[in-house]
C-alpha positions, 0 to 999 in steps of 0.5 A: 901276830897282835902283841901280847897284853900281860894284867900286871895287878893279876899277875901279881894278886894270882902270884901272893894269893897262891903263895896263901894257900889261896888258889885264885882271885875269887876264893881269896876275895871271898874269904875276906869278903874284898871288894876289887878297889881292896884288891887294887889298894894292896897291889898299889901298896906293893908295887906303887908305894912300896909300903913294908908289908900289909900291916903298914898299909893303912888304908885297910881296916886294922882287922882286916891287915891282921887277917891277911898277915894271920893268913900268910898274905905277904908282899915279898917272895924274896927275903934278903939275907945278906947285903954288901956294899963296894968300897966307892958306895955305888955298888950294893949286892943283895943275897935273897933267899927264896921260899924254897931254900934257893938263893940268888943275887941281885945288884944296885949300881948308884951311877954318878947323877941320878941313875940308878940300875937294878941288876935282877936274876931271873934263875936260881943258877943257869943251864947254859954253862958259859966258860967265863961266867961264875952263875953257869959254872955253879949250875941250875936250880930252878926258874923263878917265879914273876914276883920273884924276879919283880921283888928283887927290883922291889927290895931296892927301890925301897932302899933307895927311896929312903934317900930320895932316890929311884930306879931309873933302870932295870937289866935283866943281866943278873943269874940265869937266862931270862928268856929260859924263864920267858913267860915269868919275865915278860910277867916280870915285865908287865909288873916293872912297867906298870903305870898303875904300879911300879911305874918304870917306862919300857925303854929303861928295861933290858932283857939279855939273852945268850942267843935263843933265837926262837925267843928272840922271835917271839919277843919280836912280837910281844910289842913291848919296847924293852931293850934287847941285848945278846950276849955274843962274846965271840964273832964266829962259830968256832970260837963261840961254841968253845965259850958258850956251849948254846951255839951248838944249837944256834950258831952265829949265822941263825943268831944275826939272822934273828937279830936282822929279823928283829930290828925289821919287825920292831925298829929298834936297836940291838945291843951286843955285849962282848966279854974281853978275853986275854989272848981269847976275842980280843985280836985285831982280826976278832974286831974285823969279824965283828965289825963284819957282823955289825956293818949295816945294821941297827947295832951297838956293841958293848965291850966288857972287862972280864971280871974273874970268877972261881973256875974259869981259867981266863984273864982279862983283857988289859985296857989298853987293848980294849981300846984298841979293839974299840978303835977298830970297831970304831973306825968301821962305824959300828956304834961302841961303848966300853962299859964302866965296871962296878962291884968287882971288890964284892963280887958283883960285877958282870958275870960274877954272881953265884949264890952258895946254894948252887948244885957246884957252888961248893964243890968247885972251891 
């Protein structure tokens, strides 16, 4: 299959015009008599320059700002309305609101260096209701839109660029199942990536998936060099469909079998993230199934802290026993790594976002 060719500047364009009242390219252009290099120089504005709004390009005649405000023209889909910062100062958590009413979280991690990590959502809640993770045990609102998605990363490049910064990384790790939204977050995609906007090279990219293996496949062929990474948490059936209700449907063997597919199309690394559990995925014998699972292919595990949550009755792994389990993989050669919590104190770390307005956000507490 030929890869697929996403236009960034009229995903975008499409996307703020609608949000107008306009319903495409041309009525709008017509309406304020645009030329396509004034089309250009409001996505650059946005997504290049980051400029605040219309008004603060100034590029544009003056009149012509004011009329595209007067009509409602903007350049966020997402508005922030709350914003929290860990008490080392690396962690920041975005509350945005949507159009609608909805809300999701969003999260800028400020590694020691000069890498900078935006964790986006791609729902407003999740549908898969993994046992462990605060997001599905709130529930589903709905998908968002690309520039939904895009504006979250958008929100914090802006922040960091007041103190000389940029992003260097983005994961779509946040709420929801991104490739649940696909068609949204390859859009999504398409906008970070873009030479002529945002700019952010492919391979600074992550998309997680809790396993969808037909997505899985069609990602195989978008031709894009962003990062996969599979949310695998468990290393056989029985114990992955009592954590993650989606291997009902895609059982463990169908998964591998997705990922080998993968990496024989693409040549590129898989990563596999493995939420520690107390007394749950963290026996000597879970890390030689795993290790199983990973022998001989082009894989990398990564061992995560469990981060507590409202409803999930489990504990966490102590570190001790992280390593330990670590050592085992370690010595079966599969390529590991134990990630570095942040956020925990605001609730930001993984597995932890949930916005308030989430159908059981209320009632569970």
């Amino acid at each position: 299959m030929r890869a697929v060719t996403r236009d960034a500047r009229a995903i975008w364009l499409t996307d703020k015009i609608s949000r107008a009242g306009f319903s495409d390219i041309d009525s709008f252009s017509q309406r304020f008599e645009l030329k396509p290099f004034r089309l250009t120089q409001l996505y650059r504005a946005a997504t290049k320059e980051l400029a605040a709004s219309v008004d603060a390009v100034t590029t544009l005649p003056k009149e012509l700002r004011a009329s595209l405000a007067e009509a409602g023209f903007g350049f966020d889909a997402v508005e922030p309305v709350a914003v929290q910062h860990s008490n080392d100062r690396q962690t920041t958590k975005g509350l945005f609101r949507l159009r609608d009413g909805s809300e999701v979280e969003a999260v800028l991690m400020e590694h020691h260096g000069d890498r900078t990590t935006v964790c986006i959502s791609s729902q407003a809640g999740c549908a898969f209701a993994c046992a462990f993770c605060s997001t599905g045990q709130a529930g589903y609102t709905r998908n968002l839109t690309a520039t939904e998605i895009f504006d979250q990363a958008r929100y914090f490049a802006r922040d960091v660029a007041v103190r000389g910064k940029r992003i260097t990384n983005i994961v779509f790790m946040g709420m929801g199942e991104p490739f649940h939204n696909y068609d949204a977050v390859m859009d999504a995609v398409a906008l970070l990536n873009d030479g002529q906007g945002f700019g952010l090279g492919s391979r600074h990219i992550t998309i997680s998936t809790v396993g969808l293996v037909d997505k899985i496949d069609r990602f195989a062929d978008e031709g894009v060099q962003v990062n996969l990474a599979i949310s695998l948490h468990a290393p056989n059936d029985t114990l992955r469909s009592q954590i993650m209700p989606v291997n009902r449907k895609f059982p463990v063997s169908e998964l591998m079998a997705a990922c080998a597919r993968y990496v024989a199309k693409t040549n590129r690394k898989v990563f596999f993230e493995y939420v520690m559990l107390r007394d749950v995925n963290d026996s000597d014998t879970c890390a030689h199934e795993l290790a199983r699972l990973m022998a001989g292919h082009l894989y990398h595990v990564n061992l995560i802290p469990y981060n507590s949550t409202p409803d999930a009755p489990f504990a966490g792994t102590p570190d001790p026993r992280i390593w330990e389990f670590a050592a085992i993989l370690d010595k079966a050669g599969v390529p590991t790594t134990v990630r570095q919590n942040m956020g925990r104190d605001i609730a930001a770390a993984c597995g932890q976002l949930r916005a308030e307005t989430q159908p059981k956000a209320h009632a569970s507490r």
